[in-house]
N, C-alpha and C positions, 0 to 999 in steps of 0.2 A: 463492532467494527472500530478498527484506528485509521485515522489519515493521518499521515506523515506529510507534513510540508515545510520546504525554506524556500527560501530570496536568494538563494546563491544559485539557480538552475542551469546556468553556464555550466556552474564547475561540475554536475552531476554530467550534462552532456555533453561533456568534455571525456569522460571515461573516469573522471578521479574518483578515487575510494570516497564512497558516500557516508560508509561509518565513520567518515573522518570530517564531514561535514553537521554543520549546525544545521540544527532540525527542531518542529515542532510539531508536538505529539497531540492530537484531539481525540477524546474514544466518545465517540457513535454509542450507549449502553440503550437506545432504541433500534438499534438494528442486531442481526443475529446471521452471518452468513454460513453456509455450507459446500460442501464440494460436490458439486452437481456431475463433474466431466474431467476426469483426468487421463489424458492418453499423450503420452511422450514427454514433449517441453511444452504439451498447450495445458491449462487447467479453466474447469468455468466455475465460479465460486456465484452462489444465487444467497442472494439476501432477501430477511421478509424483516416485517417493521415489528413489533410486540404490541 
């Protein structure tokens, strides 16, 4: 798993291009997700620990 996080979250909900935003990247390499449910625009992604 990665989480993605900044301190600018105004300008994300704000609509501005996010790839244009500072960001910090964490990887999770004790978790393992998968795609449990994909039907249209929804998806359910299920994670287990190792």
């Amino acid at each position: 798993m990665v989480i993605v996080k900044t301190d600018q979250i105004g300008r994300v909900q704000a609509g501005e291009v996010a790839s244009k935003i500072r960001k910090e990247f964490i990887l999770r390499d004790d978790l393992v997700g998968s795609v449990h449910e994909l039907t249209g625009d929804r998806y359910v992604i299920r994670f287990q620990r190792l």
